[in-house]
Gaussian input, Z-matrix of N, CA and C with variables (Angstrom, degrees):
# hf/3-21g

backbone

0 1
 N
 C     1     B1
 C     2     B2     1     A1
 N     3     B3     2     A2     1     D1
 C     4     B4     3     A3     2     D2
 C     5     B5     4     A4     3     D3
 N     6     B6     5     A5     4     D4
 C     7     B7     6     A6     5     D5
 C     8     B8     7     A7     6     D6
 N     9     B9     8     A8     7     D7
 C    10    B10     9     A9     8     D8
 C    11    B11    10    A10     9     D9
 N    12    B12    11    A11    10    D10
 C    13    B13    12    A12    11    D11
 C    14    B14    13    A13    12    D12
 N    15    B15    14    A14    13    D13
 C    16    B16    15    A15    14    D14
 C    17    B17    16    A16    15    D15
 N    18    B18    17    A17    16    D16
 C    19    B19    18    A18    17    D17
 C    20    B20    19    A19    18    D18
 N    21    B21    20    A20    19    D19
 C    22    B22    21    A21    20    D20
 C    23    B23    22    A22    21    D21
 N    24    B24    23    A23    22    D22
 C    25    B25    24    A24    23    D23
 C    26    B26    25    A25    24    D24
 N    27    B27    26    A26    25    D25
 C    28    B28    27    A27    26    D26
 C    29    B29    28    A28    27    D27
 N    30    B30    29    A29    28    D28
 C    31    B31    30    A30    29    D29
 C    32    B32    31    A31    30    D30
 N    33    B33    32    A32    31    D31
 C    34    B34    33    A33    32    D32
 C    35    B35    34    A34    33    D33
 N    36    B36    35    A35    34    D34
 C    37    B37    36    A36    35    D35
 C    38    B38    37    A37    36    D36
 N    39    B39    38    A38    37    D37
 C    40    B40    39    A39    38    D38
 C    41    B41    40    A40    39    D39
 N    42    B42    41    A41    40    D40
 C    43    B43    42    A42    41    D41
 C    44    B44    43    A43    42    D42
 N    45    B45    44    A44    43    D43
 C    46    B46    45    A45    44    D44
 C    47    B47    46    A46    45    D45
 N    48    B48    47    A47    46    D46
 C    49    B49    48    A48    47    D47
 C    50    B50    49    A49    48    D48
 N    51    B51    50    A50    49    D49
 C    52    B52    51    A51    50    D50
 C    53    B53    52    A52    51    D51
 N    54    B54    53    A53    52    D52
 C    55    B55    54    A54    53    D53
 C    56    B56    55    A55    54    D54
 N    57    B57    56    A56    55    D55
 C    58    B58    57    A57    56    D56
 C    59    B59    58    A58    57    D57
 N    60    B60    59    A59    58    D58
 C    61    B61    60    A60    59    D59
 C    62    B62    61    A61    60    D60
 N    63    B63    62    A62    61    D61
 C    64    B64    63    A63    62    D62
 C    65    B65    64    A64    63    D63
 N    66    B66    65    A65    64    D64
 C    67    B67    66    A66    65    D65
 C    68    B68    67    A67    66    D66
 N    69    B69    68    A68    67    D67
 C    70    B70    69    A69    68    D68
 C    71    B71    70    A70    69    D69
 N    72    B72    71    A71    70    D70
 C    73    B73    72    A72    71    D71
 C    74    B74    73    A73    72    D72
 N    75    B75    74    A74    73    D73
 C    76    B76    75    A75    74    D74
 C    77    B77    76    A76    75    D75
 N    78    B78    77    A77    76    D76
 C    79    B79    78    A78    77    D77
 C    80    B80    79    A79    78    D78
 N    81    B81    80    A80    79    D79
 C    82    B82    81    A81    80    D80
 C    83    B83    82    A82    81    D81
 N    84    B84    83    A83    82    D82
 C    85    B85    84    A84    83    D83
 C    86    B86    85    A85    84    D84
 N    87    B87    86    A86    85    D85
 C    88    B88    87    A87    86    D86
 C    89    B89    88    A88    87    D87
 N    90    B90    89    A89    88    D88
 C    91    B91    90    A90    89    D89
 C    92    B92    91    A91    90    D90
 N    93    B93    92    A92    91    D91
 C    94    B94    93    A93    92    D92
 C    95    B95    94    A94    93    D93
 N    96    B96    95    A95    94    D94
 C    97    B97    96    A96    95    D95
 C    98    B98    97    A97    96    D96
 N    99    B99    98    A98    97    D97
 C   100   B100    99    A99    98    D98
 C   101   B101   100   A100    99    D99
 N   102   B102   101   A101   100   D100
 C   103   B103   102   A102   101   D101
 C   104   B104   103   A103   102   D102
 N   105   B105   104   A104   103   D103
 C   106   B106   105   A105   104   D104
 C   107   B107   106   A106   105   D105
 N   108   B108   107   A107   106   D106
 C   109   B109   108   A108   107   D107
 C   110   B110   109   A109   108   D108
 N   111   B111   110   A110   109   D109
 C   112   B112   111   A111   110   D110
 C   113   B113   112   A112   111   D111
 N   114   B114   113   A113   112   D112
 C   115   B115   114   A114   113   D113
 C   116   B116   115   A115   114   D114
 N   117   B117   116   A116   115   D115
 C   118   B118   117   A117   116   D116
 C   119   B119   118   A118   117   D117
 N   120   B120   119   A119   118   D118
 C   121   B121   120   A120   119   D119
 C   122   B122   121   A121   120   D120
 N   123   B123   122   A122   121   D121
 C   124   B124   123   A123   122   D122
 C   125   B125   124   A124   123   D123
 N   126   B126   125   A125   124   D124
 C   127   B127   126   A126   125   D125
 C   128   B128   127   A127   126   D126
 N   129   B129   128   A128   127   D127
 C   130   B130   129   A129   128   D128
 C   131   B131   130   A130   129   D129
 N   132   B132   131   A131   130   D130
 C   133   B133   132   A132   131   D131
 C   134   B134   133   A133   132   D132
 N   135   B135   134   A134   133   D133
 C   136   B136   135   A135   134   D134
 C   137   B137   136   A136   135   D135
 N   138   B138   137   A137   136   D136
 C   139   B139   138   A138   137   D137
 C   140   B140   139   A139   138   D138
 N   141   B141   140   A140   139   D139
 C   142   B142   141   A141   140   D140
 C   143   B143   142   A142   141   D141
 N   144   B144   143   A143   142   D142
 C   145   B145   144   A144   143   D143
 C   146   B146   145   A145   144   D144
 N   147   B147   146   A146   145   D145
 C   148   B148   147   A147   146   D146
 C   149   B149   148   A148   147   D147
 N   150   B150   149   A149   148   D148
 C   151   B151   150   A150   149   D149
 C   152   B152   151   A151   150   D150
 N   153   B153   152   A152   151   D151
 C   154   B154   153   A153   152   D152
 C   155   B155   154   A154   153   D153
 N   156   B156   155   A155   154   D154
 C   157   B157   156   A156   155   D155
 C   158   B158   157   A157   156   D156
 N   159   B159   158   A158   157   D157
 C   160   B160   159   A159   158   D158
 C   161   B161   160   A160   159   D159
 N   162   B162   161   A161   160   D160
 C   163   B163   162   A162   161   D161
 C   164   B164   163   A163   162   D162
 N   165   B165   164   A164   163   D163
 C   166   B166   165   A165   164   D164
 C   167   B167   166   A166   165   D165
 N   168   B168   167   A167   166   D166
 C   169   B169   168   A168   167   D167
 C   170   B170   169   A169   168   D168
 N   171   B171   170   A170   169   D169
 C   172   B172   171   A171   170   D170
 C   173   B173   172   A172   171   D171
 N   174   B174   173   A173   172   D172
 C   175   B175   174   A174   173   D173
 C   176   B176   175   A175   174   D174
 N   177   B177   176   A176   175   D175
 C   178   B178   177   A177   176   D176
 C   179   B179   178   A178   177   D177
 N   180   B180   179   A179   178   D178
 C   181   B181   180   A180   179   D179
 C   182   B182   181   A181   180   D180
 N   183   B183   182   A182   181   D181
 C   184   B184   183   A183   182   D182
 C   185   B185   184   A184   183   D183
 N   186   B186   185   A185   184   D184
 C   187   B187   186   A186   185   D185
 C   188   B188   187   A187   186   D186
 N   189   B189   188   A188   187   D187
 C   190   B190   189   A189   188   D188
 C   191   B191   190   A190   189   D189
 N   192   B192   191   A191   190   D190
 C   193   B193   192   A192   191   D191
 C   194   B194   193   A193   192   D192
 N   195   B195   194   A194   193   D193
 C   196   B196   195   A195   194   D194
 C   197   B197   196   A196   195   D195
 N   198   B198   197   A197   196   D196
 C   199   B199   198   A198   197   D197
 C   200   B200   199   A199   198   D198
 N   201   B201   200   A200   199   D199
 C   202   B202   201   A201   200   D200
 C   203   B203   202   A202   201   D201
 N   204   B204   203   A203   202   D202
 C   205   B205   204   A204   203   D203
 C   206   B206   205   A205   204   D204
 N   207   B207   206   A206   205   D205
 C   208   B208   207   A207   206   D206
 C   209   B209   208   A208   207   D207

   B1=1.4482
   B2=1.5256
   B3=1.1960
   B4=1.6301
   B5=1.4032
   B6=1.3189
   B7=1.6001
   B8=2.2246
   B9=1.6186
   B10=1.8868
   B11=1.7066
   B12=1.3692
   B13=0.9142
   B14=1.6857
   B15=1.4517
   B16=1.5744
   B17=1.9708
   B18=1.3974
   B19=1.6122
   B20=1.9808
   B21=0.9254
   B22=1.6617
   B23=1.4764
   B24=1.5077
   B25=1.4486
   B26=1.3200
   B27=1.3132
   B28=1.6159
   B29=1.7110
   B30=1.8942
   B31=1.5345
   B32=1.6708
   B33=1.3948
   B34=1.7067
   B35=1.7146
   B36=1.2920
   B37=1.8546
   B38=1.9483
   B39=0.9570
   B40=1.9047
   B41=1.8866
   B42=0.8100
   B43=2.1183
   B44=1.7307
   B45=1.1743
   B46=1.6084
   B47=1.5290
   B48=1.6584
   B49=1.7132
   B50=1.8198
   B51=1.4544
   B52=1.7768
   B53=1.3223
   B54=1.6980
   B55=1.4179
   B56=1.8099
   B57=1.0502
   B58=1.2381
   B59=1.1718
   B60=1.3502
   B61=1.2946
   B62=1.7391
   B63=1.7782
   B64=0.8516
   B65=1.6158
   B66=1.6794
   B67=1.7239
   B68=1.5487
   B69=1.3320
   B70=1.0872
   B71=1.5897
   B72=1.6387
   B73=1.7871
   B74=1.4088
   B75=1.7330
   B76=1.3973
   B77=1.6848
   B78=1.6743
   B79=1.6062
   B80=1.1799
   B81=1.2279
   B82=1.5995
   B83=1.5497
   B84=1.2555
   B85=1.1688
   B86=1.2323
   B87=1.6836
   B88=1.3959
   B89=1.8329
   B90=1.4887
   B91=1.5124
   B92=1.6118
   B93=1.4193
   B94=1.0921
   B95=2.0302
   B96=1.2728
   B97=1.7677
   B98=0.7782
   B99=1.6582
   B100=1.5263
   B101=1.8732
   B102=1.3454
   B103=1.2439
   B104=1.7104
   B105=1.7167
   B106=1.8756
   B107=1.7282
   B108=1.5671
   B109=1.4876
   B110=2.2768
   B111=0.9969
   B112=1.0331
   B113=1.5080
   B114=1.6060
   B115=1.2703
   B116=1.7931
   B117=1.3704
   B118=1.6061
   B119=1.4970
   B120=1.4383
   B121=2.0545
   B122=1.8311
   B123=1.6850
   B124=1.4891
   B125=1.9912
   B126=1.2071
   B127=1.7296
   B128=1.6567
   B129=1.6390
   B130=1.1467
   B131=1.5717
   B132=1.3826
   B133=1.2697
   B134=1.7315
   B135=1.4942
   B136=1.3812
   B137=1.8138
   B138=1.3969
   B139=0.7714
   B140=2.2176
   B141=1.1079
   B142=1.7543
   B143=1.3164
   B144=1.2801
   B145=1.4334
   B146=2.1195
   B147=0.9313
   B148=1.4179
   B149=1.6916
   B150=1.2091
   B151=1.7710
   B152=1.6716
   B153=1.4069
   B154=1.0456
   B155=2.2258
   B156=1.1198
   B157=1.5033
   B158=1.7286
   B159=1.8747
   B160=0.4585
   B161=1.6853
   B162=1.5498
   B163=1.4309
   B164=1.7077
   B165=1.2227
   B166=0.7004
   B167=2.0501
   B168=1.3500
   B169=1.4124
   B170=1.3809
   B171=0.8663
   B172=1.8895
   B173=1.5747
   B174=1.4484
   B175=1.1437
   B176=1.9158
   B177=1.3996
   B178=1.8100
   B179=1.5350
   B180=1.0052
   B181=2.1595
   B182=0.8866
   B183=1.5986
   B184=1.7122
   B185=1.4906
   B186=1.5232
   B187=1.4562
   B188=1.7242
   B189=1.7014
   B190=1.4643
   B191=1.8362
   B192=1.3388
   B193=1.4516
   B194=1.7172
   B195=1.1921
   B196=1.6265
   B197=1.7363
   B198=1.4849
   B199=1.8130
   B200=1.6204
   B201=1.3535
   B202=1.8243
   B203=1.6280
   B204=1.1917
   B205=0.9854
   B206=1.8274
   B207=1.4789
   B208=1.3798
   B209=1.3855
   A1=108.17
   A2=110.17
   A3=99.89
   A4=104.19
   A5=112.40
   A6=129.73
   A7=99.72
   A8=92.97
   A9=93.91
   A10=110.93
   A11=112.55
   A12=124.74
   A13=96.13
   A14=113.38
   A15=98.93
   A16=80.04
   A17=103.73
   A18=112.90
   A19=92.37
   A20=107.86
   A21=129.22
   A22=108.35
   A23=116.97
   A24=108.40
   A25=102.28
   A26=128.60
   A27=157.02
   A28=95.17
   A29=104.45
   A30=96.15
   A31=111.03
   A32=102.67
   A33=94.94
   A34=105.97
   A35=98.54
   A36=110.59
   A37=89.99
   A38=131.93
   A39=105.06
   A40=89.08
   A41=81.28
   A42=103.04
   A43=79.94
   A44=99.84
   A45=101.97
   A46=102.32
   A47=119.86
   A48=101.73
   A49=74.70
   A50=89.18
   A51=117.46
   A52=107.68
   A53=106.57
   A54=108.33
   A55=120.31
   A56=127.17
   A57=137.54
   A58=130.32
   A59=111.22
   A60=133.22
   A61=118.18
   A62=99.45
   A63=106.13
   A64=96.67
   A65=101.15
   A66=103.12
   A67=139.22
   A68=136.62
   A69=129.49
   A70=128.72
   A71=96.22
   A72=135.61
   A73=89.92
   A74=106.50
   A75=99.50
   A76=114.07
   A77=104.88
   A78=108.88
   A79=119.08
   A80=125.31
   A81=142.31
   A82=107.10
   A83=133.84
   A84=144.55
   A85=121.89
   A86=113.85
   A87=122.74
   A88=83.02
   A89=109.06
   A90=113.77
   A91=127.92
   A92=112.72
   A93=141.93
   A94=96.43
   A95=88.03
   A96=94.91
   A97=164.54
   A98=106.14
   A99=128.45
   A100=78.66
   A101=139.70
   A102=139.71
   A103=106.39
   A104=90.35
   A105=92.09
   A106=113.28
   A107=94.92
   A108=101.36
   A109=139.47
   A110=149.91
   A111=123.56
   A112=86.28
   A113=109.85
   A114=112.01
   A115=119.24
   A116=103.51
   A117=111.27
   A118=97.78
   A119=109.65
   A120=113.98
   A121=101.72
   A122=73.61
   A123=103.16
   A124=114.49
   A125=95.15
   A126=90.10
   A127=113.44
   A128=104.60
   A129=94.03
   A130=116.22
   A131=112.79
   A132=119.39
   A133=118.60
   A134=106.34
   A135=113.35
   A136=126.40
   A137=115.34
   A138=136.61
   A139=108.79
   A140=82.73
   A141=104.57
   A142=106.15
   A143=124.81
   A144=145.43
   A145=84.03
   A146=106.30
   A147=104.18
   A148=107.31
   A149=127.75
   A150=124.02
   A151=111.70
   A152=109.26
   A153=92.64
   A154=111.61
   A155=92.20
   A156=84.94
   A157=126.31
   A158=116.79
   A159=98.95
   A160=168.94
   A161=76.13
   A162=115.58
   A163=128.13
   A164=113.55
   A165=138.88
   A166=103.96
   A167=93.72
   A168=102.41
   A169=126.81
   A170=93.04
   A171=116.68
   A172=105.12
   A173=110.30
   A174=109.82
   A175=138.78
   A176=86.00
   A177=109.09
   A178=111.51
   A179=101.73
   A180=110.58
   A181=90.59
   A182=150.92
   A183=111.37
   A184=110.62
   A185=102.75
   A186=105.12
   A187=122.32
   A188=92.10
   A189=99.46
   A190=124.91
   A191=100.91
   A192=111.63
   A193=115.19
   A194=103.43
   A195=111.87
   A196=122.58
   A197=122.40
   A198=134.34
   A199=92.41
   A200=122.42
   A201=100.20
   A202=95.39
   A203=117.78
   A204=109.09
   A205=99.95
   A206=101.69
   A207=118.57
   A208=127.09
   D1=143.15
   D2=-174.75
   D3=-105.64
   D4=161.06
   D5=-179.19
   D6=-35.81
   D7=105.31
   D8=173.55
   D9=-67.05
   D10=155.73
   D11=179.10
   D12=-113.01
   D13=133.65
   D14=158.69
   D15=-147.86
   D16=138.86
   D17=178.08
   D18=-119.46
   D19=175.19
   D20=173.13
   D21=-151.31
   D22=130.00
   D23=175.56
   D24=-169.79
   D25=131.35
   D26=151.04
   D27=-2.78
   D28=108.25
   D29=171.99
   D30=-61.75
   D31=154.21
   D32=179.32
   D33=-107.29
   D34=22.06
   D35=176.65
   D36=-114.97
   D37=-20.17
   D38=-151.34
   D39=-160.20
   D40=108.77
   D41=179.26
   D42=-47.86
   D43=157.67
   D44=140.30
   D45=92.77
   D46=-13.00
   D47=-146.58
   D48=-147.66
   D49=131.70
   D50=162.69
   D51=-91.57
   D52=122.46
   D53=157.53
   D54=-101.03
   D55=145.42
   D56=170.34
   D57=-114.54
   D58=117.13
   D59=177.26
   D60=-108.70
   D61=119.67
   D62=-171.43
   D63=-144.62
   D64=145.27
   D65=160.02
   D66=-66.27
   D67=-151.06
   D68=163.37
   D69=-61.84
   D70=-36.01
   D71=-166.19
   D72=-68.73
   D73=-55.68
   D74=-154.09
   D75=-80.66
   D76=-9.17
   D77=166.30
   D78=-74.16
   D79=-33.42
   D80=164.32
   D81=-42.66
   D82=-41.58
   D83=-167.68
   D84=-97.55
   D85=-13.92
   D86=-152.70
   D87=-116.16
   D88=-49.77
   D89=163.09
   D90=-38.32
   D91=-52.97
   D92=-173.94
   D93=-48.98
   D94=-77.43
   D95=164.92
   D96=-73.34
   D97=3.75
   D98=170.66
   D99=-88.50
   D100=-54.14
   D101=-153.91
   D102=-50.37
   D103=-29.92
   D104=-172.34
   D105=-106.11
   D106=2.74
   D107=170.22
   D108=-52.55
   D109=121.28
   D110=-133.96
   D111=-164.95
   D112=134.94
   D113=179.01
   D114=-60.56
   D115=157.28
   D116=-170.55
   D117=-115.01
   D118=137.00
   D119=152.99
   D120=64.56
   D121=-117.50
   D122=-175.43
   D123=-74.43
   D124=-11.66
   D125=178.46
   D126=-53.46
   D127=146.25
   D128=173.68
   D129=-106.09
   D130=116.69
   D131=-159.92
   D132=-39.10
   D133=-36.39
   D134=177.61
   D135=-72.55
   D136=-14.87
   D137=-166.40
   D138=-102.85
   D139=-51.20
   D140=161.37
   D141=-50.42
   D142=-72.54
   D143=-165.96
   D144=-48.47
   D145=-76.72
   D146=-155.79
   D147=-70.69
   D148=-7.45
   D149=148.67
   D150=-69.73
   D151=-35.35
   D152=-178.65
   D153=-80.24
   D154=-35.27
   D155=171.17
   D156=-59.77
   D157=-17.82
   D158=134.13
   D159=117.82
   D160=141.72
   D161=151.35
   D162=-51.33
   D163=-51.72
   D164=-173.62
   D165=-67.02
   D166=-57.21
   D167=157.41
   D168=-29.28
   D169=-69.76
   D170=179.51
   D171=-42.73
   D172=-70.48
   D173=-172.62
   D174=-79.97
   D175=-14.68
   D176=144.71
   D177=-50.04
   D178=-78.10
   D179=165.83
   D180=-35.58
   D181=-66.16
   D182=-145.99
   D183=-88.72
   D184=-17.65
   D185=179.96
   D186=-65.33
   D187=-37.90
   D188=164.68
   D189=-60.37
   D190=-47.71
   D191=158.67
   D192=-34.32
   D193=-87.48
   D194=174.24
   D195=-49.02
   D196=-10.73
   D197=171.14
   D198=84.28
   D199=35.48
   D200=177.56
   D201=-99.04
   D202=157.89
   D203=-174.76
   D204=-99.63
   D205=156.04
   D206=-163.09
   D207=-167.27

């Protein structure tokens, strides 16, 4: 796997909204840990479950978008 890239930075179209740019490596990694992610304390498990789905959502779509497999 080669050195991931994942950047974060201030859209320069829409106040308010982070875009992320990341490579194949760095979806691999970002995947990897939403997969082992797990509610804390006070979370409410049902509510968790479905941010993380998603999230998870989202970034399936771009992977499909871009051909990485995922």
């Amino acid at each position: 796997m080669s050195e991931p890239m994942v950047k974060v930075r201030p859209s320069p179209v829409r106040e308010g909204v982070l875009v992320v740019e990341m490579d194949e490596a760095g979806f691999d990694l970002f995947r990897r840990l939403l997969d082992r992610a797990e509610p804390r304390g006070n979370d409410n498990p049902k509510n968790f479950a479905a941010i993380k789905d998603r999230i998870a959502g989202a970034f399936i779509a771009g992977a499909h978008v871009m051909g990485w497999k995922g």
